[in-house]
C-alpha positions in Angstrom: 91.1 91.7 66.9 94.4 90.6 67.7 96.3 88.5 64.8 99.9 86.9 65.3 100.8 87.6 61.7 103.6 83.7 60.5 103.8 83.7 56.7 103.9 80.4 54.7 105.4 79.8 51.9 102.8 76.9 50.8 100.2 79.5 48.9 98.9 80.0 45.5 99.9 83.7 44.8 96.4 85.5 43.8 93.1 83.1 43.6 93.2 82.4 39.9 90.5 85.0 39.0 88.4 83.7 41.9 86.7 85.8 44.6 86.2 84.1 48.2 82.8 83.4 49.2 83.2 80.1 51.2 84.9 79.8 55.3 85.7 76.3 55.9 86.5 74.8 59.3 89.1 72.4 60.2 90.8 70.4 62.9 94.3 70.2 63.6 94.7 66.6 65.1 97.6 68.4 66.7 98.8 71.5 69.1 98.8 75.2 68.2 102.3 75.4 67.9 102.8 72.2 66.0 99.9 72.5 63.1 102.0 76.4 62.7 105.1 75.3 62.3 103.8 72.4 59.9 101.8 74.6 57.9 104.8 77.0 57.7 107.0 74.1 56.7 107.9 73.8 53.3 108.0 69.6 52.9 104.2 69.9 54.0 103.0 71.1 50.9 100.0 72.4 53.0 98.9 75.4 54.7 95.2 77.7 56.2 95.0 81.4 56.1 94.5 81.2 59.8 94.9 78.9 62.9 92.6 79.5 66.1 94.4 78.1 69.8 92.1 76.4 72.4 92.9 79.7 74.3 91.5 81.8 71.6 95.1 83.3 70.1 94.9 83.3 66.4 97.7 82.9 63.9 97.6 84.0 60.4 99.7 82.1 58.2 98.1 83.4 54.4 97.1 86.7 53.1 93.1 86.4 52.4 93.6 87.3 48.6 95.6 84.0 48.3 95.1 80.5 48.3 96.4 78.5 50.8 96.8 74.1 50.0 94.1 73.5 52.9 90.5 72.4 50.7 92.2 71.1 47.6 89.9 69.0 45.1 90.4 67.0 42.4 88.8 66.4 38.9 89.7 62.5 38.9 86.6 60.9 39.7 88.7 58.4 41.3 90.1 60.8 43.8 88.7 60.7 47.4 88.8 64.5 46.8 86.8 64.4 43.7 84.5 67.8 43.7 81.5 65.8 42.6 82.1 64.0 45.9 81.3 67.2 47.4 78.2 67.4 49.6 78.0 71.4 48.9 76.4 72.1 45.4 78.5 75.3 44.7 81.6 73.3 45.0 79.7 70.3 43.1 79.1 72.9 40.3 82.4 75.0 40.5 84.8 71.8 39.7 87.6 73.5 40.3 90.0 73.1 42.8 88.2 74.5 46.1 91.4 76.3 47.7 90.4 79.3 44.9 87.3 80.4 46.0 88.1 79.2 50.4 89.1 81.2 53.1 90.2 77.6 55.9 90.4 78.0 59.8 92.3 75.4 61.3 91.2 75.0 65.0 93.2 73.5 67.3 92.4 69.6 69.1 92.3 66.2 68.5 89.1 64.4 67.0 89.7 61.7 69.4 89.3 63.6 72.1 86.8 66.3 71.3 85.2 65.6 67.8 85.5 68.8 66.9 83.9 70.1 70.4 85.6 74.0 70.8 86.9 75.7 74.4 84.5 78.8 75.2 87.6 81.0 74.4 88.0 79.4 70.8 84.3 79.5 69.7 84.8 83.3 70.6 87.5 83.7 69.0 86.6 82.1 65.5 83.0 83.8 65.8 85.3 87.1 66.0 87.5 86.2 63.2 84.8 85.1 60.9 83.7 89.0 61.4 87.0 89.9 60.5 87.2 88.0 57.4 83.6 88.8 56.4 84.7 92.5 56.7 88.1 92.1 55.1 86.3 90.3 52.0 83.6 92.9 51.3 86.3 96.0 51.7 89.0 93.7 48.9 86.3 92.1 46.9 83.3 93.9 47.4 81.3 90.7 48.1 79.5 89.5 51.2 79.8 85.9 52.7 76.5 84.5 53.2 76.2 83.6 57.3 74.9 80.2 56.3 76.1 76.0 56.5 76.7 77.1 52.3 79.1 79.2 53.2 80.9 78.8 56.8 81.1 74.7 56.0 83.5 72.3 57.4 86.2 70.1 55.5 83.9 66.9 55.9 81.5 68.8 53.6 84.3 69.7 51.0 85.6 65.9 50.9 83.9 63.8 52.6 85.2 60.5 51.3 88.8 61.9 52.5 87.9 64.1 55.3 85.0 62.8 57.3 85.8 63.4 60.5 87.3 67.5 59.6 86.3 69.4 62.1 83.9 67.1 63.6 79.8 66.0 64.3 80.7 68.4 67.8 82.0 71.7 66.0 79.3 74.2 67.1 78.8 75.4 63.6 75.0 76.8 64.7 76.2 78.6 67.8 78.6 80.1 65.7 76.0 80.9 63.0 73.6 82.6 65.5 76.4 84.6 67.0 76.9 86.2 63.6 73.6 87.4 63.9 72.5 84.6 61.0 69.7 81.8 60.6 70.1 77.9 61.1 68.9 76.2 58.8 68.7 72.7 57.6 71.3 71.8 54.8 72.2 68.0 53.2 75.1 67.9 55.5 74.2 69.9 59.3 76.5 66.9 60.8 79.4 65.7 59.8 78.0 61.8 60.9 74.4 62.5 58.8 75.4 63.2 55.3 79.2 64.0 55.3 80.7 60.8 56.8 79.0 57.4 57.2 78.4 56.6 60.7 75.4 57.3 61.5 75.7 57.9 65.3 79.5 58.4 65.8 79.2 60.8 68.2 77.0 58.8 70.7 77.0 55.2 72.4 76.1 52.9 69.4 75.6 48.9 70.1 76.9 48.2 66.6 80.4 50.2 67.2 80.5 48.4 70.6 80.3 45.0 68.7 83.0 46.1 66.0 85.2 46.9 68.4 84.8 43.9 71.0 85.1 42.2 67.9 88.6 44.4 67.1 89.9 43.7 71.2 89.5 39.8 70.2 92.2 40.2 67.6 94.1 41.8 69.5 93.0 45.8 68.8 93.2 47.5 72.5 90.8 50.0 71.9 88.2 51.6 74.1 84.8 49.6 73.4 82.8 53.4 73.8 80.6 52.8 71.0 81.9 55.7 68.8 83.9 55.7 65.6 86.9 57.5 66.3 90.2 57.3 65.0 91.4 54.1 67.0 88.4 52.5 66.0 89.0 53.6 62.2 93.0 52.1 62.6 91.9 48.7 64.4 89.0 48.4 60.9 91.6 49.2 58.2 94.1 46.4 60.4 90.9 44.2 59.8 90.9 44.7 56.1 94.8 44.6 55.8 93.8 40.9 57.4 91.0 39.8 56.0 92.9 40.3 52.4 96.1 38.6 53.7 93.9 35.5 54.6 91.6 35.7 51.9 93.9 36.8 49.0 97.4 36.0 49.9 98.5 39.7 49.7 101.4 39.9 52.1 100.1 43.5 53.6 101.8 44.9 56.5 99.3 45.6 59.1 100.0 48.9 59.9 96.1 50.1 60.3 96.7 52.7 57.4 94.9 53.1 54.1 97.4 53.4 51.7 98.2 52.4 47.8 99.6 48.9 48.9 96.2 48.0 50.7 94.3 50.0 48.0 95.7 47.5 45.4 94.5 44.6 46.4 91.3 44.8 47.7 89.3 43.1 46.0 85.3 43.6 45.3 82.9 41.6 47.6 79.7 41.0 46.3 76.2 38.9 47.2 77.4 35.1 47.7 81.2 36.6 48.7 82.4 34.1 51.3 85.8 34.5 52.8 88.2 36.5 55.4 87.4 39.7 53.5 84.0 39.4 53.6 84.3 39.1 58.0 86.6 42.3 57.7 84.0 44.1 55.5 80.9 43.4 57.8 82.9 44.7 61.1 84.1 47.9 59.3 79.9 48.1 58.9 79.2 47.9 62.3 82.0 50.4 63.2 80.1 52.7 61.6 76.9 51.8 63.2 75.2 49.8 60.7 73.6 46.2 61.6 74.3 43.7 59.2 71.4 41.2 59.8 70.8 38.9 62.3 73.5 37.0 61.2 75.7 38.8 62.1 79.3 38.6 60.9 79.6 34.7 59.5 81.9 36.0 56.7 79.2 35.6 54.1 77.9 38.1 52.0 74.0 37.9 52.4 71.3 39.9 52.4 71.7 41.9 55.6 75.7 42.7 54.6 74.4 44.0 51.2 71.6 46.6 52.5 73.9 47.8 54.8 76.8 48.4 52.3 73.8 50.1 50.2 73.1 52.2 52.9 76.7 53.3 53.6 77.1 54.2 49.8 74.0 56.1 50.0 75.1 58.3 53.0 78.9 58.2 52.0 77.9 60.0 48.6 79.1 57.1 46.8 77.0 54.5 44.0 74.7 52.8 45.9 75.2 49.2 43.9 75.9 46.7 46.8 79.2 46.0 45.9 81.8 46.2 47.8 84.6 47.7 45.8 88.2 49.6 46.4 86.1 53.0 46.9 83.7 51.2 49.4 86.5 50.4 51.5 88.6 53.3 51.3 85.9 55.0 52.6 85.2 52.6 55.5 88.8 53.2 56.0 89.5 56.9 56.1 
């Protein structure tokens, strides 16, 4: 196939003893052009072996026996890229940082506009250059990647506290599978919106988005009331938290609608009985995920409908399922 061959400098050289055995999906949020030149740029600190136009050109910005800065995890359990975060079990197990053993595909598009959704000529394109890989990694390392959700995953699965929405619930991972000549099957995380990320129907008109967002548009939001968590939806609920803690809290934030340290630091945990501005903020970032809340609704009080549905968002966002509404809670509501 034909390659446009754009080094980067942002690689590891070698894989740190590793052989590759995992392809991982992305989204650029950006153009073709743009996510090159950034991952050739040396201030990004980041970088994918290859990147895959809407027309179907491909770019290859990393030599397969190194490891790009596109899948990097952490062994902080604090980290949103924690590996025990991980819905895959081989990069549960590994705990090492994923770029070592990860061949990335970045794919160009906007989640906001196709949730991951790929142009005829693209999805021909990275089902050709999968081939290629596959090839390449059996002839340098004598190993075969498994045609299988283990093994040609997407970024949501890698982190998907950090990265929920990487590609996105539309990338045509089983077309691409059955082109290969492989078998679907069911895995823990199929969808980036069933196991990877929280909302449980993201990708589809959901009455509890639409009432988050109304909700957002009274305070002044702007956003489309479509009924699916998308990345204005996920800026107008961190603004909400930025709020809610500025009137329940004091905190001074800027609200900027970003998840950051400054926000990170003073969020405080909510809990059953919790009663205030944050509490409000917490129960609309629920329902912008698609959970209901209770027929209560949001009063601002932390009863029994706000805690089974933060239980349930723990649950599905790999996270402790304890009903309380702590800093990790709400980074992940946030991001």
């Amino acid at each position: 196939m034909n390659i446009t061959q754009q080094n980067s400098p942002n690689h590891w050289d070698g894989r740190k003893g590793w052989k590759p055995d995992m392809i991982v999906c992305h989204i650029t949020d950006g153009s073709y052009g743009g996510a090159v030149d950034w991952l050739c740029n040396p201030q990004s600190q980041a970088s994918a072996h290859f990147v895959v136009s809407r027309a179907g050109e491909v770019t290859q910005l990393v030599d397969l026996q190194d490891g790009a800065w596109c899948n990097g995890t952490s062994s902080t359990p604090s980290s949103a890229y924690y590996t025990d975060k991980s819905t895959l079990a081989a990069v549960r197990s590994r705990g090492v940082n994923a770029n070592y053993y990860t061949i990335s595909i970045e794919h160009e598009g906007m989640y906001s506009q196709t949730h991951g959704a790929l142009t005829e000529a693209q999805q021909a394109a990275t089902v050709a250059l999968i081939r290629y890989i596959r090839s390449e990694v059996q002839r340098i390392y004598g190993i075969t990647i498994p045609i299988d959700r283990q093994h040609i995953v997407g970024h949501c699965e890698i982190a998907p506290q950090a990265k929920p929405t990487c590609p996105g619930e539309k990338f045509p991972f089983d077309a691409i599978i059955k082109a290969l000549g492989g078998t679907v099957t069911q895995t823990a995380s199929v969808s980036v919106h069933t196991a990877a990320a929280p909302s449980p129907t993201a990708s589809s008109d959901n009455a509890n988005i639409r009432t988050a967002q109304q909700w957002y548009n009274a305070r002044g939001a702007g956003i489309a009331v479509d009924g699916i968590w998308g990345a204005a939806t996920r800026k107008a609920a961190t603004a909400s938290v930025q709020r809610g803690c500025n009137q329940a809290y004091g905190s001074g934030l800027v609200i900027d609608g970003i998840w950051g340290p400054a926000t990170a630091a003073v969020v405080r945990t909510l809990r059953s009985g919790s009663s205030n501005a944050a509490v409000y903020s917490l129960q609309a970032a629920l329902m912008a995920h698609g959970y209901s809340i209770g027929n209560s609704g949001m009063d601002g009080k932390f009863g029994a409908g706000t805690e089974q549905a933060v239980r349930a968002y723990q649950r599905v966002a790999g996270l402790t399922a304890d009903g309380l509404a702590g800093k990790a809670t709400f980074a992940a509501l946030c991001q």
